[in-house]
C-alpha positions in Angstrom: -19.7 34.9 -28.9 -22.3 32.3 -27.9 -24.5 34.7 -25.6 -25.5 38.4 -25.9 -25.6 40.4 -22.8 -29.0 42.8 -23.2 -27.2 45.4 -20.1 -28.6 46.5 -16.9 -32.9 46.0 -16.5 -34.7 48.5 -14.5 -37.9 50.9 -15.4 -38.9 47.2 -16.9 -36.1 47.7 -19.9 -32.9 46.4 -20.0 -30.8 49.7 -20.8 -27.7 49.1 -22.7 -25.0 51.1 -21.4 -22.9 53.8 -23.5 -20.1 55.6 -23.0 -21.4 59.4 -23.6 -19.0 61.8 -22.2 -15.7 61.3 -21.2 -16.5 61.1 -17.8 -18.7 57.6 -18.3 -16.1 55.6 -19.3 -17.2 51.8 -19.0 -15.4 48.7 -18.4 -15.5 45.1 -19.3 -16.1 41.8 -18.3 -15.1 38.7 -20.8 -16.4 35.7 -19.7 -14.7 32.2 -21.1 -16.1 29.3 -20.7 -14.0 27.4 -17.4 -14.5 24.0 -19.4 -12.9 25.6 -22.9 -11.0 28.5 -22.0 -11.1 29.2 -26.4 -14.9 29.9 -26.1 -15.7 33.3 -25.4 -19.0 33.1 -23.7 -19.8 36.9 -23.8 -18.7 40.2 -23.1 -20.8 42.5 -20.6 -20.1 46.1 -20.5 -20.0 47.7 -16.7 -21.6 51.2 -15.8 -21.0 52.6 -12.4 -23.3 55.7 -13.5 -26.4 53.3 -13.6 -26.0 52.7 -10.0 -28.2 55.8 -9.3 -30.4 55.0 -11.8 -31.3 51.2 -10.6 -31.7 52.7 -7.0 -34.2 55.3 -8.3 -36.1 52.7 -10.2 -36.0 50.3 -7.0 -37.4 52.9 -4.7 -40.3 53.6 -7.5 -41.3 50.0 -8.0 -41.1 49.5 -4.2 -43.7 52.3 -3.6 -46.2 50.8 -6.2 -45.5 47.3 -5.2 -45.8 47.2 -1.5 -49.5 48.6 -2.0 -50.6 45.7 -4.2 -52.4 43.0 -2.8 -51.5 39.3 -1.7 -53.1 37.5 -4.6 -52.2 40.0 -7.0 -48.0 39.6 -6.4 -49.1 35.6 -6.0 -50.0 35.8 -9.8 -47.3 37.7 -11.2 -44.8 35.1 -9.4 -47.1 31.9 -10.8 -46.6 33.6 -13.9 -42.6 33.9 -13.6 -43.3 30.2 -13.0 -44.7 29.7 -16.3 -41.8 31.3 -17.6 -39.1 29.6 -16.5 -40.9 26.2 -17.4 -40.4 27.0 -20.8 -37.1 28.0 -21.1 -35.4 25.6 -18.3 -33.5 24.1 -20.7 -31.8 27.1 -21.9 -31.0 28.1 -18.1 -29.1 24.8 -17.5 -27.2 25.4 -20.3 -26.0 28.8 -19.3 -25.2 27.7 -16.0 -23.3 24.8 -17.4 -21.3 26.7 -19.7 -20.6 29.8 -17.3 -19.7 28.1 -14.2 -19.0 24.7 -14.9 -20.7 22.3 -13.6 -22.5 19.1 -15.8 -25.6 19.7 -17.5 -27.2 16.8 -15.3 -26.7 19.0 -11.8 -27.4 22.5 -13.7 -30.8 20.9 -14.8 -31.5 20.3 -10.8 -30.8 23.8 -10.1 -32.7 25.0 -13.5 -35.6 22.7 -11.9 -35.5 23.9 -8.7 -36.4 27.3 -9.6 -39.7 26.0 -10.7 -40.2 24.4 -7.6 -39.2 27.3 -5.3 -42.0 29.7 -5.9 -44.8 26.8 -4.9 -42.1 26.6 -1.9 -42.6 30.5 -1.7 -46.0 30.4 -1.5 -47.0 27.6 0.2 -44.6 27.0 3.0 -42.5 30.2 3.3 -45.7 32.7 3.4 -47.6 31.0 6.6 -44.7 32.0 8.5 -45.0 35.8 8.0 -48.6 35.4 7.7 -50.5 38.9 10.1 -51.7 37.5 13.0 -54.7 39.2 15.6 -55.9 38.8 19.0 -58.9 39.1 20.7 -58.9 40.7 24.2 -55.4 41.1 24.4 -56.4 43.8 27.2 -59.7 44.7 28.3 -61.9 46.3 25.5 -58.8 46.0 23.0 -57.7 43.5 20.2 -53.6 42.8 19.4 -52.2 42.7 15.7 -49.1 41.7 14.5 -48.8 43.0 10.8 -45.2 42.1 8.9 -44.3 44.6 6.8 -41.7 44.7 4.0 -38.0 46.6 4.5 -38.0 48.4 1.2 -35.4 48.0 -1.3 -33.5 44.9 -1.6 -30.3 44.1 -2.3 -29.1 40.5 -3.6 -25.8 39.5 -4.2 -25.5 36.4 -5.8 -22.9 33.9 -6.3 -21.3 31.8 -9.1 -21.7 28.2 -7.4 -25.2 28.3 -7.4 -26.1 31.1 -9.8 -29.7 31.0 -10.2 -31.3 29.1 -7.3 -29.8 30.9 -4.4 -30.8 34.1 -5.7 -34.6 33.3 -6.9 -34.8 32.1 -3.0 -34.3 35.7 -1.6 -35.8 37.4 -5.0 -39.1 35.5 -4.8 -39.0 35.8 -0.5 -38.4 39.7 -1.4 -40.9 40.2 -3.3 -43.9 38.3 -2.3 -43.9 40.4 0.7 -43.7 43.5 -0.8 -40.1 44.4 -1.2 -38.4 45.8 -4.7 -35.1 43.9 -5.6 -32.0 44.9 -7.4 -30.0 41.4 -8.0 -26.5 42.1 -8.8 -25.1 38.5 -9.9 -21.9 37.2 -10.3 -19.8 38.2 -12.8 -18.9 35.1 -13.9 -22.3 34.5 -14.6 -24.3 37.1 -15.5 -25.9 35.4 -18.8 -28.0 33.2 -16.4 -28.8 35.7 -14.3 -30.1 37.5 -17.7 -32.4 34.6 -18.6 -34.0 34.6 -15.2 -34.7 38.3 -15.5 -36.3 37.7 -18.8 -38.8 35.8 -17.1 -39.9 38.7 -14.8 -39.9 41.1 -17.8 -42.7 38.2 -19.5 -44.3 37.9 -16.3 -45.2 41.8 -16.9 -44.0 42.9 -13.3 -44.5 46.6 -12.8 -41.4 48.8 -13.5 -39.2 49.3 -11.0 -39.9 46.1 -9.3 -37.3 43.7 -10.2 -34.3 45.2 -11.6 -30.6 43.6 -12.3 -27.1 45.5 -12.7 -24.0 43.9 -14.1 -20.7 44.0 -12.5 -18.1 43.1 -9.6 -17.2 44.5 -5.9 -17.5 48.1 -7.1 -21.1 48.3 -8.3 -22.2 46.0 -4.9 -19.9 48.0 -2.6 -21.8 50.8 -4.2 -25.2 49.7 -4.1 -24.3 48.3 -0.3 -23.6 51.8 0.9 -26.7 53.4 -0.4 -29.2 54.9 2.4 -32.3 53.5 0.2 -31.3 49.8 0.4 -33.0 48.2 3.5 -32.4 44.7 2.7 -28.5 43.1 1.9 -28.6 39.4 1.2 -25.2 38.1 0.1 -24.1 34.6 -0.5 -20.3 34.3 -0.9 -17.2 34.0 1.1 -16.5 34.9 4.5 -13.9 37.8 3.7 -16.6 39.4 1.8 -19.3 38.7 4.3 -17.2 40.9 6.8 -16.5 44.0 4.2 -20.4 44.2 4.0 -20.5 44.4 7.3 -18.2 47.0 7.6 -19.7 49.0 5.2 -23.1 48.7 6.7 -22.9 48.6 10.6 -23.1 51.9 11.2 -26.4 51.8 8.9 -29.3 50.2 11.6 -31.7 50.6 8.8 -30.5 47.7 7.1 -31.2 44.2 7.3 -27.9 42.1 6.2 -28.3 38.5 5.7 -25.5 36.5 4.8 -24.9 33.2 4.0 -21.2 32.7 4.1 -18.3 29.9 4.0 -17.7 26.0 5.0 -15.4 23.5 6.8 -17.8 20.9 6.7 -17.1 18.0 9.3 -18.5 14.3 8.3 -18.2 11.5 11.2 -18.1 8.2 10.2 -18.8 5.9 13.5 -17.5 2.7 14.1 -20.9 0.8 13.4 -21.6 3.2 10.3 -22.8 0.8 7.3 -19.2 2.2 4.9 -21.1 1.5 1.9 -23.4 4.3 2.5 -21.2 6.3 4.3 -18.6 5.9 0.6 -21.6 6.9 -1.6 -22.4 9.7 0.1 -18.9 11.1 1.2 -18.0 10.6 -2.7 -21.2 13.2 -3.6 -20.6 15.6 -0.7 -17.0 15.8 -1.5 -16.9 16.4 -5.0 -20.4 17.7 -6.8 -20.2 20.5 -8.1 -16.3 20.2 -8.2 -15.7 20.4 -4.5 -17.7 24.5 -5.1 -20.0 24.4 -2.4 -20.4 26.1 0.5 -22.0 22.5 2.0 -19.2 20.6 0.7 -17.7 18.2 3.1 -14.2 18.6 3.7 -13.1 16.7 6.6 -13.9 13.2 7.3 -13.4 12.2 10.8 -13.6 8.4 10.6 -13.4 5.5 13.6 -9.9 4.3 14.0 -11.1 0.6 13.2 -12.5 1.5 9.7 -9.9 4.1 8.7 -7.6 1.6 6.7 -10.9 0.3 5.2 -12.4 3.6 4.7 -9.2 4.8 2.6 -8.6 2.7 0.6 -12.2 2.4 -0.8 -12.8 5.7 -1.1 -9.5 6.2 -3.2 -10.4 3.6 -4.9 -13.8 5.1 -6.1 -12.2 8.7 -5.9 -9.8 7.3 -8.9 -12.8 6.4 -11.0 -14.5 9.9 -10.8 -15.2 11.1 -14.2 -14.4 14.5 -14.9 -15.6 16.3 -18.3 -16.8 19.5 -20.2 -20.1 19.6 -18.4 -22.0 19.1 -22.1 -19.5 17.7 -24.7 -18.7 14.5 -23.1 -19.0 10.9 -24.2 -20.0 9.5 -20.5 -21.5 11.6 -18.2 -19.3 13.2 -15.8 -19.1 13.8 -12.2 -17.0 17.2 -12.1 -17.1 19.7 -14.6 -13.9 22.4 -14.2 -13.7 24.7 -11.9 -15.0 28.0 -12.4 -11.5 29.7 -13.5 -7.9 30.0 -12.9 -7.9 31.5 -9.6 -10.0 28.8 -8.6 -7.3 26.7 -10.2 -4.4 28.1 -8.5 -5.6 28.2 -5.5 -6.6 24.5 -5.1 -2.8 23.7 -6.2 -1.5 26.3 -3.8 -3.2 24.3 -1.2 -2.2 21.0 -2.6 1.8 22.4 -2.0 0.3 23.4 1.3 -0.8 20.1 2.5 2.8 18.2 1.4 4.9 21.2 3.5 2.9 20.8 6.4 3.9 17.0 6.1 -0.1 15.6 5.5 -0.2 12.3 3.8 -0.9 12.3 0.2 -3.4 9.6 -0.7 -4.7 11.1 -4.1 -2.8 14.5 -5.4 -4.6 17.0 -7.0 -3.4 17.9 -10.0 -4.4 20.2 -13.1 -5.8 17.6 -16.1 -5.6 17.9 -19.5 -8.5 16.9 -21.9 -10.3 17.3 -25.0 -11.0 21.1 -24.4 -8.7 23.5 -22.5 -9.9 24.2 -19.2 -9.7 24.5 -15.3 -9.8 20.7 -14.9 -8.4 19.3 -11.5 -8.6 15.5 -9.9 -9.6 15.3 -6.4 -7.7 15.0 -3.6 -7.1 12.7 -0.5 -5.6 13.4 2.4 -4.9 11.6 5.7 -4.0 13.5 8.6 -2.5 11.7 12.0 -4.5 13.8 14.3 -6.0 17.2 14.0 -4.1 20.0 14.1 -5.3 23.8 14.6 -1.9 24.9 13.8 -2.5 23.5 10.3 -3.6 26.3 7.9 -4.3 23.7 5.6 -6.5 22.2 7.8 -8.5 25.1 9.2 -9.0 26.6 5.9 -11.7 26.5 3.5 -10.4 24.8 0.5 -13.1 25.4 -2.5 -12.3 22.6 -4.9 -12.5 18.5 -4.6 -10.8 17.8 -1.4 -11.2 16.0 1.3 -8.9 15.7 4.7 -9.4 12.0 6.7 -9.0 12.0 10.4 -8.8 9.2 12.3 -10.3 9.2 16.1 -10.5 7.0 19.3 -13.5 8.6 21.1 -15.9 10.8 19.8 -15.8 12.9 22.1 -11.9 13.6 20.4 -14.2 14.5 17.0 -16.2 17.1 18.5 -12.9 18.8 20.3 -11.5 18.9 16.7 -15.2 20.4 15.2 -15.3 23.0 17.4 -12.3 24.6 16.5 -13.1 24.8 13.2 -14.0 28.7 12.6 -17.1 27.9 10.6 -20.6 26.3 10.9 -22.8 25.8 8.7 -23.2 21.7 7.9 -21.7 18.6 9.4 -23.1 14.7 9.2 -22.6 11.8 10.7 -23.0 7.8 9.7 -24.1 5.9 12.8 -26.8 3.2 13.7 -27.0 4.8 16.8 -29.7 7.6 18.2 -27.7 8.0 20.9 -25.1 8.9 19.2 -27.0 11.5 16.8 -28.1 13.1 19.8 -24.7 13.4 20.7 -23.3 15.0 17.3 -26.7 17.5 17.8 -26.0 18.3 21.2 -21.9 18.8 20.8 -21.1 20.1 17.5 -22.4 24.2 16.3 -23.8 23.7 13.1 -27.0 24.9 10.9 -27.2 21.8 9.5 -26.5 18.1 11.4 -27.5 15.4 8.6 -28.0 11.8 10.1 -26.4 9.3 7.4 -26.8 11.9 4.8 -23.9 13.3 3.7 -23.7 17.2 4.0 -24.8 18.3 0.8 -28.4 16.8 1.9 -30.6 19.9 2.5 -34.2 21.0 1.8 -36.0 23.6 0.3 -38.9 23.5 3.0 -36.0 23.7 5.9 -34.2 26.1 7.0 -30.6 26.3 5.4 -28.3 28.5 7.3 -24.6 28.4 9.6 -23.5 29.9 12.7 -20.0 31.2 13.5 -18.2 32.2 10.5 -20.5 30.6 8.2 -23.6 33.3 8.4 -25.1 35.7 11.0 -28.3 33.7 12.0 -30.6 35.1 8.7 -31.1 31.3 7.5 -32.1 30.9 3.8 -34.4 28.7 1.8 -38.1 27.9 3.5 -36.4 30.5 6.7 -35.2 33.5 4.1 -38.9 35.5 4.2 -37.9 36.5 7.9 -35.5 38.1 6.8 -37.6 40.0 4.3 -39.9 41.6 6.7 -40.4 43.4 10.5 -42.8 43.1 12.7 -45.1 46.2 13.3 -47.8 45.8 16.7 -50.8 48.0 16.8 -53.7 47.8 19.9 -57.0 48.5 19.0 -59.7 50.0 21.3 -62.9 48.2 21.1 -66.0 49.6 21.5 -64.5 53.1 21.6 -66.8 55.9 23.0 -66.6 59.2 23.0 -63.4 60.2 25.9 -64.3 62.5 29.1 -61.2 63.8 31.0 -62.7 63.1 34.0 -61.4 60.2 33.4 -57.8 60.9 33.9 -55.5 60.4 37.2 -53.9 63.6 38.0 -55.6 66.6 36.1 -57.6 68.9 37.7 -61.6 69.2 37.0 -63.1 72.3 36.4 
């Protein structure tokens, strides 16, 4: 095996589980690498008896931590920061080999966690910041203090394994929260490597704590009464059984950031060589994995012939690798296993019953290593149809759908059928017709000649319908990590005299 995995970490150890009675049985997670299916990554053992024991360790660290000053938890963080500095490289690697995608784009996300806690700090904390008023009423000052929810929960993905979850980790904790991450269990050696850095960083036990594992040991931690915090990044269907689980539950915030359709517009005065360049990133980085990827291109009728054919043309010249053992950099890695696999060619079957034009089939590929390679895909639709599962559904893999349209009034009709919300773009020369897109189409994200991958830490990244519940993430996700408490205090109290009171009775 290339990579150890150390267990769960919590009272500031990682504890290795054991199986000690017959009644602790554990269970195991193999991870091979999706870009050489012969490589066995590492094998993680899985305790459902350490639930208890994280939560008790969470709710310790929580009471300690929420009492120790601002610049004090600043520090610690800048500290983590160190930390991952010197072992970045090692992080891309893990995310490269775990998940699949090229060591080029696993160094951006291995970079971005360095940049994220001066993001933290600097442009997420203003916004929680206490605020006071003088002579709110007579003789009395306001406050607004923002306190921290306790206990938090993050769930983390695969796509994204370490950013994502050091955005709500580092939001979590610089306002006082504890955090238990439970990541992916596809990647739980990069999750590890993060956590390393907190244990260097010397947080105080009980602070930051991880647990290994898959639905059971989240459905687990979801339903206990001492979380206070849920923030889960993942798919729709999940989004909904945390809800389920937790609605009855109003001491718990749940923040999800959830699924995408993603709608591009390419106008009939949009320059097509910047529309191509960006369409080919949006539509296949990270292997088509993201929840911004774009997935349906709704493109004027007068540049649709045009529009095709060059963007098969560069689709065809896409290179597609093992994400570090290549000779030329690739574009694509694999996808992250054979689900993943056999669900993008269950949709590819999909698209040619529901009679959809094939421009480019996607198709498993064979190469050096044996692994879940796939080309991307091209389709052309006529018009849109909701009747279409293939078109209404979220396909998670390197496809894209072209639409032609008239009006754009006829693109928005089609955009606002689609269940989910979360990024759409549109190529166009026009602020009029920006305004238009903005004003027309439900979306957390509306990129203006951008494709809709394009987002920024120091914005707020979030979706509406089925792609979230309105808890956006990056610069947005401390909100989520704190309510609001309001206090009045008197001024100039004296000492009280009941004579001062309507309606009692003087002696």
């Amino acid at each position: 095996m290339r990579f150890k995995i150390k267990g769960n970490y919590f009272n500031g150890n990682y504890q290795a589980p054991r199986e000690n009675n017959k009644d602790n049985k554990l269970s195991y997670i193999d991870r091979h690498c999706p870009a050489n299916t012969d490589e066995l990554l590492w094998t993680c053992p899985v305790d459902l008896e350490a639930v208890d024991k994280v939560l008790e360790s969470a709710q310790s660290g929580y009471d300690f931590w929420k009492r120790v000053p601002l610049t004090e938890k600043i520090n610690y963080l800048k500290k983590y920061q160190e930390n991952l500095i010197k072992i970045k490289d090692q992080i891309a690697e893990a995310i490269s080999l775990e998940m699949g995608k090229p060591l080029w784009e696993a160094m951006t996300e291995a970079n971005s966690l360095i940049s994220k806690v001066d993001v933290t700090i600097n442009d997420s904390l203003p916004r929680v910041k206490d605020q006071h008023y003088e002579e709110i009423m007579p003789q009395t000052m306001g406050h607004v203090f923002f306190k921290p929810l306790g206990p938090c929960l993050v769930i983390g993905p695969f796509n994204f394994p370490c950013h994502l979850a050091n955005t709500q980790i580092l939001s979590a904790l610089i306002t006082g929260n504890s955090v238990i991450f439970k990541p992916s269990e596809r990647t739980c050696y990069s999750a590890q490597l993060m956590m390393d850095c907190f244990h260097q960083a010397s947080f105080p036990k009980g602070v930051i704590n991880l647990i290994n594992g898959a639905g059971e040991i989240a459905s687990r931690l979801t339903r206990s009464k001492s979380i206070k915090g849920v923030f889960f990044t993942g798919s729709k269907e999940v989004g909904l059984r945390i809800l389920e689980t937790t609605h009855q539950d109003l001491s718990k915030l749940v923040a999800l950031e959830l699924g995408g359709k993603n709608p591009a517009i390419v106008h009939k005065d949009a320059d097509i060589n910047l529309a191509l360049e960006e369409l080919i990133r949006g539509c296949y980085l990270t292997t088509g994995q993201r929840c911004t990827s774009t997935a349906v291109i709704f493109v004027h009728k007068s540049l649709v012939d045009q529009f095709v054919m060059k963007f098969h043309e560069i689709s065809k010249r896409v290179i597609i690798d093992h994400p570090i053992e290549h000779e030329v950099t690739p574009l694509m890695g694999p996808l992250v296993d054979q689900r993943a696999l056999d669900t993008y060619l269950l949709f590819m079957g999909m698209a040619k019953r529901e009679g959809i034009e094939e421009i480019m089939r996607g198709k498993q590929l064979e190469k050096k290593y044996k692994g879940h390679y796939v080309s991307p895909s091209i389709h052309l639709a006529s018009k849109w149809d909701t009747k279409s599962l293939f078109l209404m559904s979220e396909i998670f893999g390197p496809n894209c759908t072209i639409v032609p349209y008239e009006e754009i009034e006829e693109a928005f009709a089609a955009i606002s059928t689609i269940e989910y919300g979360l990024a759409a773009c549109v190529f166009t020369k026009s602020d009029a017709i920006f305004k238009e897109c903005i004003l027309n189409i439900d979306s957390g994200l509306i990129n203006l000649n951008r494709s809709t991958c394009g987002a920024s830490a120091k914005l707020p990244f979030g979706g509406v319908k089925n792609s979230g519940n309105y808890r956006p993430a990056a610069v947005a996700t401390i909100d989520s990590c704190v309510y609001q408490m309001s206090s009045l205090e008197a001024l100039n109290a004296q000492a009280g005299n009941s004579a001062n009171l309507v309606g009692i009775k003087q002696d």
